[in-house]
C-alpha positions as CSV (number, residue, x, y, z in Angstrom):
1,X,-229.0,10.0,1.6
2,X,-232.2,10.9,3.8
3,X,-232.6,13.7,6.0
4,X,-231.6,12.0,9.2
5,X,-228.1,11.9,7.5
6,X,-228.0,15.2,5.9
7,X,-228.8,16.8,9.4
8,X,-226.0,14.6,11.2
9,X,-223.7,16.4,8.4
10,X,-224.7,19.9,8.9
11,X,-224.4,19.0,12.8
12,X,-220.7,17.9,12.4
13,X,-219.8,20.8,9.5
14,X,-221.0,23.0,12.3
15,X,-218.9,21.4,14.8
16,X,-215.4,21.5,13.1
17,X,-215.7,25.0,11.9
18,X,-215.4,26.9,14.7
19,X,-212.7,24.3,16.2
20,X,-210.4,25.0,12.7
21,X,-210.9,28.3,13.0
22,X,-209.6,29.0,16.8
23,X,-205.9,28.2,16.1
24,X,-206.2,31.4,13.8
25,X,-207.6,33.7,16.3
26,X,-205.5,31.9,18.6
27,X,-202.5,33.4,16.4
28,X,-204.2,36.5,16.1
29,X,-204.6,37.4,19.9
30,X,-201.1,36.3,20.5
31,X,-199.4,39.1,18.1
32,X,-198.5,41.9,19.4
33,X,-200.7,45.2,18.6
34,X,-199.4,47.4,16.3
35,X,-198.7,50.9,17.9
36,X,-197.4,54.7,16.6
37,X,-195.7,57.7,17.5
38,X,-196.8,61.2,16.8
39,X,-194.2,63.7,18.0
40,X,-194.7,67.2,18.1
41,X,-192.5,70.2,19.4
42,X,-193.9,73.6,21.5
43,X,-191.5,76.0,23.6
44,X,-190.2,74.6,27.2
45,X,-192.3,76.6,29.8
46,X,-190.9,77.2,33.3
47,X,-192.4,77.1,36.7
48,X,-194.0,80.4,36.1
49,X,-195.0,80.0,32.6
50,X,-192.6,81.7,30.6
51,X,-191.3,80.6,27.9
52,X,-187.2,79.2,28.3
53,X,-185.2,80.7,25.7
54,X,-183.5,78.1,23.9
55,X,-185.3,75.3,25.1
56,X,-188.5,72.9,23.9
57,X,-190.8,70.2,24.8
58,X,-190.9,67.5,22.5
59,X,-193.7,65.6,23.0
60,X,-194.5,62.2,21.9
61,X,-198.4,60.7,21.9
62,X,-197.9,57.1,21.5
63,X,-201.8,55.1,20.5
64,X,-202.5,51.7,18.7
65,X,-203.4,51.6,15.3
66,X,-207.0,51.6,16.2
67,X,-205.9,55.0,18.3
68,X,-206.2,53.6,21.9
69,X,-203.2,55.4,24.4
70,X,-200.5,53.2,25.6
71,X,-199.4,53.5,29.0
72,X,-196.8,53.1,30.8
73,X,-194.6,52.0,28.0
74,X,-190.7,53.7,28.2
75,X,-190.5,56.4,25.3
76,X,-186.7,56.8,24.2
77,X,-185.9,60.2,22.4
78,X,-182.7,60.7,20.4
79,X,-181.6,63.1,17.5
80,X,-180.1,61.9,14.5
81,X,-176.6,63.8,14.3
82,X,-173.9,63.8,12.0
83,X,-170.2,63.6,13.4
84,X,-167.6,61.2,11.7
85,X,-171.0,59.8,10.6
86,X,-174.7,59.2,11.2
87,X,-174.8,58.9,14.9
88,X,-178.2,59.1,17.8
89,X,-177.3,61.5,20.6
90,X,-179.4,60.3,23.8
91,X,-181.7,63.0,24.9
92,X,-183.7,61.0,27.6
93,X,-185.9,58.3,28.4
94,X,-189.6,59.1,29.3
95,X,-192.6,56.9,30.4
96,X,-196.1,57.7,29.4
97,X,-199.3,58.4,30.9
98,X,-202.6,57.3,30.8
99,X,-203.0,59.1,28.1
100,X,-199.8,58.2,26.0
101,X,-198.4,60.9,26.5
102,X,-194.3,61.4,27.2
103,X,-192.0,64.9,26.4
104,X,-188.1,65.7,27.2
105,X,-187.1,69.1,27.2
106,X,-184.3,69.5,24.2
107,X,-181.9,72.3,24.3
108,X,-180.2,72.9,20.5
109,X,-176.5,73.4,20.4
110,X,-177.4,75.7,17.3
111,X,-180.0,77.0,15.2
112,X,-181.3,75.2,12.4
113,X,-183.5,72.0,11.5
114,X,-182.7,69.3,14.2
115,X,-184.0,65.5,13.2
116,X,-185.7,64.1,17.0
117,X,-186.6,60.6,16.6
118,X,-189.0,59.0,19.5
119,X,-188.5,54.8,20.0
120,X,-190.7,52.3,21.9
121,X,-189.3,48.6,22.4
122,X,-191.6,45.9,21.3
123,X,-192.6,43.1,23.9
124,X,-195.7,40.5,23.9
125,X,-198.5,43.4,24.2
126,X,-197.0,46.4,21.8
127,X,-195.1,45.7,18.4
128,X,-192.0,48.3,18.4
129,X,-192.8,51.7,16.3
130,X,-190.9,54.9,16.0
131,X,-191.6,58.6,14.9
132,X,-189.5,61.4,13.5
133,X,-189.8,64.8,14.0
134,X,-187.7,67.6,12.3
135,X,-187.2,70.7,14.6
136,X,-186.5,74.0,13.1
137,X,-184.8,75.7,16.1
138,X,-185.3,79.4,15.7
139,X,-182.7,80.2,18.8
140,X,-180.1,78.7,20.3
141,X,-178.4,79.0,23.8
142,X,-175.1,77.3,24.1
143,X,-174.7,74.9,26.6
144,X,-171.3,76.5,27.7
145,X,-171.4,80.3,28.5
146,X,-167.6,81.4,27.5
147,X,-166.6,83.9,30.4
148,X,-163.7,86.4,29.9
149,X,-160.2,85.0,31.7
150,X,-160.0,87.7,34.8
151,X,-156.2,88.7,33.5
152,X,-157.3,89.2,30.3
153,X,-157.3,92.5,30.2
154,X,-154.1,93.0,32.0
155,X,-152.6,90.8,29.5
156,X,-153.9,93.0,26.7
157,X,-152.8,96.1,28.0
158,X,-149.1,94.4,29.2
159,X,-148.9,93.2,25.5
160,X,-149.3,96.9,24.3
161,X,-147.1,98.6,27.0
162,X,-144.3,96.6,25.8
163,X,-144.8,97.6,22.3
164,X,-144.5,101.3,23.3
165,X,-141.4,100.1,25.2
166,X,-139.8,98.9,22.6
167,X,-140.5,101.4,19.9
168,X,-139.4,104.3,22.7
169,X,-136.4,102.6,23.6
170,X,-135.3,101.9,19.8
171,X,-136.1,105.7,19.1
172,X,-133.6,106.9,22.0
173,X,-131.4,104.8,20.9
174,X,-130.9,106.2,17.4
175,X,-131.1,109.2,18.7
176,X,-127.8,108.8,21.2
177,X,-126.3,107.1,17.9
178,X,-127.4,110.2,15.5
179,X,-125.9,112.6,17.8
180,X,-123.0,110.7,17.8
181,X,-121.9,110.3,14.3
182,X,-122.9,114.8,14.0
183,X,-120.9,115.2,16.8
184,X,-118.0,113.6,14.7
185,X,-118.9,115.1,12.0
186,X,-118.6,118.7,12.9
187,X,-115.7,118.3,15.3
188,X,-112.4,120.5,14.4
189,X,-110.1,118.4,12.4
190,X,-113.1,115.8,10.9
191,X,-111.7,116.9,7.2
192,X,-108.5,114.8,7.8
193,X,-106.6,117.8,8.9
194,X,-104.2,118.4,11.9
195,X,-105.7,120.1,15.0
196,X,-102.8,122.5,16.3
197,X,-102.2,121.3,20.2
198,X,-103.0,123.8,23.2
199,X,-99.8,126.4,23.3
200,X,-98.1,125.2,20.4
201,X,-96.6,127.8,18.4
202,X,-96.3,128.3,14.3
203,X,-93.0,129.0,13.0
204,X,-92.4,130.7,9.6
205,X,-89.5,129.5,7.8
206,X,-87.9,131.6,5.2
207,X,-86.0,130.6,2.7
């Protein structure tokens, strides 16, 4: 083999690499990137800056796995909650900015640690991630506010008027029937005996 040969070879070796090679990157450009949620909880704020009792901002950041933001992409947040089994309970649906960033404002039923989960759907661009967050709720505001019935009070003090009611009117009457039965008992003639009539007279009869 001269060198006129051996450089022909080189040329084609050159050639074919790079056109076996681009069905790989070919493959690799058309996966989706691999992406990641960081969730994080802080107090809910309102207009004036105060802090809501009860309430906080669960925030989601949502990069690539280089750490680039994703925009734009729908961030799904649900807590994990068990009743008649492990079930999600939907807490709201939240776009991101430019700078990945998404948060719902989560209200706790109770106090205690709270499991939030954050979701992104996969497509062409983004592979699908998730991220899990566990809240320890310090307070808790009940979403219904239990207000007293307006007769409630009435109906207490009804309930107790009848009760002294009834207890006065069982103690009158044992006391008509107790005055009864010593009436009886100390009338003239309650030892069996006979009570002479009104302007009868007593004869003696001697033997």
């Amino acid at each position: 083999m001269n060198r006129l040969h051996l450089r022909f070879m080189v040329i084609a070796i050159a050639a074919v690499l790079p056109l076996a090679a681009a069905p790989g990157r070919a493959l690799a450009q058309d996966q989706p990137k691999a992406t990641k949620i960081e969730l994080s909880a802080k107090p809910a704020l309102d207009d004036h800056g105060h802090p809501r009792k009860g309430q906080y901002a669960i925030v989601a950041i949502v990069t690539t796995a280089d750490g680039r933001y994703v925009a734009k992409r729908a961030v799904q947040f649900v807590e994990n909650v068990e009743f008649f089994g492990r079930r999600s309970a939907q807490l709201g649906s939240v776009v991101t900015d430019g700078t990945g960033y998404a948060a719902v404002v989560y209200q706790p039923s109770q106090a205690g640690q709270h499991t939030i989960v954050a979701r992104i759907a996969g497509d062409k661009e983004y592979a699908a991630s998730e991220g899990t967050f566990a809240l320890d709720a310090t307070e808790a505001v009940p979403p219904f506010t239990e207000h007293p019935l307006p007769l409630a009070s009435v109906g207490r003090w009804l309930s107790i008027s009848l009760a002294v009611l009834g207890v006065a009117f069982w103690a009158v009457l044992l006391g008509v029937l107790g005055r009864t039965v010593w009436r009886i008992g100390t009338a003239p003639g309650a030892d069996g005996g006979m009570v002479p009539a009104a302007g009868s007279r007593t004869e003696e009869v001697s033997m």
